[in-house]
C-alpha positions as CSV (number, residue, x, y, z in Angstrom):
1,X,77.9,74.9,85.9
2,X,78.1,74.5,82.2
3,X,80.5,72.6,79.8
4,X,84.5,73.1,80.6
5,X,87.6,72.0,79.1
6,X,90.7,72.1,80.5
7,X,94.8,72.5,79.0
8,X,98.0,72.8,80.8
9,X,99.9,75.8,81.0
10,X,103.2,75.0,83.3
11,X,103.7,72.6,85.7
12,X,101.0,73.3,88.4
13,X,98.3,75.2,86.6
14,X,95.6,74.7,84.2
15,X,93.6,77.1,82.0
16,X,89.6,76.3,82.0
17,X,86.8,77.8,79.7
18,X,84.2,76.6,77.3
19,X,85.4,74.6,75.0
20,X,85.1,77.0,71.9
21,X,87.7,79.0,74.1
22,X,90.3,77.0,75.7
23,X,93.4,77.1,72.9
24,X,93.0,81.1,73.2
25,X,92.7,81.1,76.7
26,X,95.7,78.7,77.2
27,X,97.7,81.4,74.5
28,X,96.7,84.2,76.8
29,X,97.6,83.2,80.3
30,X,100.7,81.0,79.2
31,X,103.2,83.2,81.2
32,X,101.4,82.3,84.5
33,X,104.4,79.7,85.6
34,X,106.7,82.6,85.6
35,X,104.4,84.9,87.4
36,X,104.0,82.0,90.1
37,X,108.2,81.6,90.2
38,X,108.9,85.4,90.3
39,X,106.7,86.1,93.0
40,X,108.6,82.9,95.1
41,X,111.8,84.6,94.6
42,X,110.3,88.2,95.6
43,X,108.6,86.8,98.8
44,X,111.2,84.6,99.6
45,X,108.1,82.0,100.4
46,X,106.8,79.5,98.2
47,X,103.3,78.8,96.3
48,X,101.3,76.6,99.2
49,X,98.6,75.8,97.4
50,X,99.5,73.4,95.4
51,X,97.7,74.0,92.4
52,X,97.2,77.0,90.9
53,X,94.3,77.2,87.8
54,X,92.7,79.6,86.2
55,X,89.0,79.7,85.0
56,X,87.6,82.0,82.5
57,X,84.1,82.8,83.3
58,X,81.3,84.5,80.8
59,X,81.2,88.2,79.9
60,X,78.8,88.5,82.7
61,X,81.3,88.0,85.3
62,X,81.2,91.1,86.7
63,X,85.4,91.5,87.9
64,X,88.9,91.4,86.1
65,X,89.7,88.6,88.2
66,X,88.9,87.0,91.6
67,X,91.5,85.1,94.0
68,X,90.3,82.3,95.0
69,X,93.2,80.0,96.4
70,X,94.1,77.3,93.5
71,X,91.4,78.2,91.0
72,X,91.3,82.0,90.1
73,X,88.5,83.2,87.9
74,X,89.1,86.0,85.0
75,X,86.6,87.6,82.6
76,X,87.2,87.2,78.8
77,X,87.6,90.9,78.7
78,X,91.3,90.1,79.3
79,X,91.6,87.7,75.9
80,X,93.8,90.5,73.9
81,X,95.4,88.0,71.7
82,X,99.0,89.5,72.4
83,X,98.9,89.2,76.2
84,X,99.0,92.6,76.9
85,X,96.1,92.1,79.7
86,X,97.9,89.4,81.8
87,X,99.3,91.9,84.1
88,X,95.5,91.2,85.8
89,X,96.4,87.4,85.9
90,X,99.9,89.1,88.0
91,X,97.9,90.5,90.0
92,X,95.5,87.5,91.3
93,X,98.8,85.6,91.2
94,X,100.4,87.8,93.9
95,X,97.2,87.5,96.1
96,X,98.5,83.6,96.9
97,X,100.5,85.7,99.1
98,X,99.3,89.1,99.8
99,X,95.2,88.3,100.6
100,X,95.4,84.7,100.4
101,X,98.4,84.0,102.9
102,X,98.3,87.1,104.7
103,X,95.0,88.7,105.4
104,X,93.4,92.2,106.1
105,X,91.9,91.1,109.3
106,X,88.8,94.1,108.7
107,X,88.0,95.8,105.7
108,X,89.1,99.2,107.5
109,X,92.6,97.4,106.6
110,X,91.8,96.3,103.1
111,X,95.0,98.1,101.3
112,X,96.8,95.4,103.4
113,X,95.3,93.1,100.8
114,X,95.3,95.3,97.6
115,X,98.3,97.9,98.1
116,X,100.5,94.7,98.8
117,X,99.3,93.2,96.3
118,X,99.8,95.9,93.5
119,X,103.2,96.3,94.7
120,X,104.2,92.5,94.5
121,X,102.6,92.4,90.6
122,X,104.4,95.2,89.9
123,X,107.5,93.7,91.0
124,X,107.0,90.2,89.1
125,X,106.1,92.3,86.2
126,X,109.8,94.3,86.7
127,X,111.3,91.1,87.1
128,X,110.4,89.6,83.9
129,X,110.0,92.7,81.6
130,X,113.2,95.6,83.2
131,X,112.8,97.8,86.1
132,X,111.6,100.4,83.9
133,X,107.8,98.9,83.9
134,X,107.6,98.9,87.4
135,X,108.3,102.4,87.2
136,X,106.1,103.5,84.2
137,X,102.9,101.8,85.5
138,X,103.1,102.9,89.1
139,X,103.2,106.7,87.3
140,X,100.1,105.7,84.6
141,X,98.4,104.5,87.8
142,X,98.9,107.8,90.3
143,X,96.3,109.8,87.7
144,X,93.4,107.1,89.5
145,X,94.3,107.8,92.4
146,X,94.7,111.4,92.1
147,X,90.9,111.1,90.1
148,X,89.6,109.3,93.2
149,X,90.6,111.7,95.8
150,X,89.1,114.5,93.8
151,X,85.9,112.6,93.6
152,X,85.3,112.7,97.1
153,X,87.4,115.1,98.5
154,X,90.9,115.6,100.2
155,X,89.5,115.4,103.6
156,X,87.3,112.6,103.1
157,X,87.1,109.5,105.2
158,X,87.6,107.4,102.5
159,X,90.9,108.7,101.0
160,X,92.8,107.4,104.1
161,X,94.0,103.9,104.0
162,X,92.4,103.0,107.4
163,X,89.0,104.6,107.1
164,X,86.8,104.3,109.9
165,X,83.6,102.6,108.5
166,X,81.4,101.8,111.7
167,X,77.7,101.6,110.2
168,X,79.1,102.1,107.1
169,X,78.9,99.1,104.1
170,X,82.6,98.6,103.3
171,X,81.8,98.3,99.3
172,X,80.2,101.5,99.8
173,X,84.4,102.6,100.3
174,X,85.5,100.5,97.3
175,X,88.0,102.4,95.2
176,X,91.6,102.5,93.8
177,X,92.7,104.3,96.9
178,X,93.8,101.2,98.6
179,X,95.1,99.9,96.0
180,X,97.3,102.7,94.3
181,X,97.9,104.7,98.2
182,X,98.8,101.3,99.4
183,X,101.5,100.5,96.7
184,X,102.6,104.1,97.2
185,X,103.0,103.8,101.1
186,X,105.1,100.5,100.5
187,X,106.9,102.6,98.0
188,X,108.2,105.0,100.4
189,X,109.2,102.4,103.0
190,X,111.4,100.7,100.3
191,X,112.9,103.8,99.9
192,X,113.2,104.3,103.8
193,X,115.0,101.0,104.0
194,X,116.8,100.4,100.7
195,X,115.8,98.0,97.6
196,X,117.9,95.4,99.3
197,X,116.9,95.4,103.1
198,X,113.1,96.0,101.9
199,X,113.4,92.5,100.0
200,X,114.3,90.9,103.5
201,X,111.5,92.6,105.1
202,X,108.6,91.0,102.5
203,X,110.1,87.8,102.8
204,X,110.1,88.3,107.1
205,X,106.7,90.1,106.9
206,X,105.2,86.9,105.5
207,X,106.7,84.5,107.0
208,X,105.8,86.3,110.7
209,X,101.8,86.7,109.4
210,X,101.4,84.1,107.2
211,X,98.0,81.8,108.1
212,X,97.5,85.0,110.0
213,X,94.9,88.0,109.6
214,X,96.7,91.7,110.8
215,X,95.9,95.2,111.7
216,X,97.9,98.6,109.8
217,X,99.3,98.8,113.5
218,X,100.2,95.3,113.9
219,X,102.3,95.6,110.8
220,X,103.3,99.2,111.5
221,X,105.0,97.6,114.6
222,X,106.4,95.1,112.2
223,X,107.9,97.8,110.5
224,X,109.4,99.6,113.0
225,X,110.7,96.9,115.2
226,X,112.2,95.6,111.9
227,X,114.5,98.5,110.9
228,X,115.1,99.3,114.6
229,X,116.9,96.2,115.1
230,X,118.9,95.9,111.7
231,X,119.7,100.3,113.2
232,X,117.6,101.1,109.7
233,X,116.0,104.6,110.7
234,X,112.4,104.6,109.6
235,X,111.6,107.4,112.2
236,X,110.6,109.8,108.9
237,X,107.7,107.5,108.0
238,X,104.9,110.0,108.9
239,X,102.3,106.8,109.8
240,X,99.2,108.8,110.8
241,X,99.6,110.8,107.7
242,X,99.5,107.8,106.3
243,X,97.2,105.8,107.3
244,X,94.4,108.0,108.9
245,X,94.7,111.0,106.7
């Protein structure tokens, strides 16, 4: 609660902060339209929620962003002044799809939710800014992952994208693994399939599981019986690897 003002930035969103804040905060997250288009034309699905705003919460917010469907909430931390932050507002964009529409049914499946989503911001982001930034900031970001496996070790449970966490507290395996080992496994299938065919396969992926919660195997089996009927050979994707190691 507390005293907000509002100012549109494109046809279906609004900003929202205190009032000593809005003009800046409308400056900052102005591109948020063209996220919301790009990632339609990446998915091949449209925005369902109607309306999508953005609140600006306190320094004490405690995240970079949250994605809630219609309203996502940002810390001030990302109020640059040049925009060079807004990659985070990307990000919560992309989770209308990847989180929001499609679901991680457990949190042993979590990089369903965050390597998906890394992968689709980076896309919008190469869509508006040159292939060459989708490149650059998935090799910036493989120096945290390669941090967080050395923090707990190669052979860790919770360096494999499905780590088993029965009597475990799931935040207890928070970390950039599933987001940056995620991106990286969806990667590699793009490069199994082509740029092309891969494009087809987000845009069936989410249209077969949106409203839906999956399982790695569930969309595993996606992924297979995908390619094996369009004769794509994705027999070289080394799943268990993958996913359990």
């Amino acid at each position: 609660a507390g005293e907000l003002e509002s100012r549109p930035v494109g046809p279906r969103s609004l900003v929202w902060s205190e009032p000593s804040m809005v003009e800046v905060v409308a400056h900052e997250f102005a591109e948020v339209e063209s996220f919301l288009s790009a990632a339609e034309k990446i998915t091949k699905q449209p925005y369902i929620w109607s309306q999508y705003d953005l609140l600006c919460l306190p320094p004490s917010f405690p995240y970079g962003g949250m994605e809630n469907p219609c309203l996502a909430f940002l810390t001030p931390t990302l109020l640059a002044g040049d925009r060079s932050l807004a990659g985070v507002v990307a990000h919560e964009v992309s989770h209308s799809w990847t989180g929001n529409l499609v679901t991680n049914r457990t949190w042993e499946h979590f990089w369903l939710n965050e390597g998906w989503t890394v992968w689709l911001e980076r896309r919008i982001e190469a869509h508006l800014h040159g292939e060459s930034w989708y490149g650059f900031n998935a090799l910036a970001a493989h120096a945290s992952l390669e941090e967080a496996v050395r923090g707990y070790g190669e052979e860790h449970n919770f360096t494999a994208l499905v780590p088993a966490l029965d009597g475990m507290d799931p935040d207890d395996a928070f970390s950039v693994i599933p987001y940056e080992k995620g991106f990286q496994l969806l990667h590699h299938l793009c490069e199994v399939c082509g740029a092309d065919a891969f494009g087809d396969f987000v845009g069936a992926y989410i249209s077969a599981f949106k409203m839906k919660t999956i399982t790695s195997a569930e969309f595993r089996d996606f992924f297979t019986s995908w390619c094996a009927a369009r004769e794509i050979d994705s027999s070289s994707v080394e799943w268990d690897k993958w996913l359990l190691e």
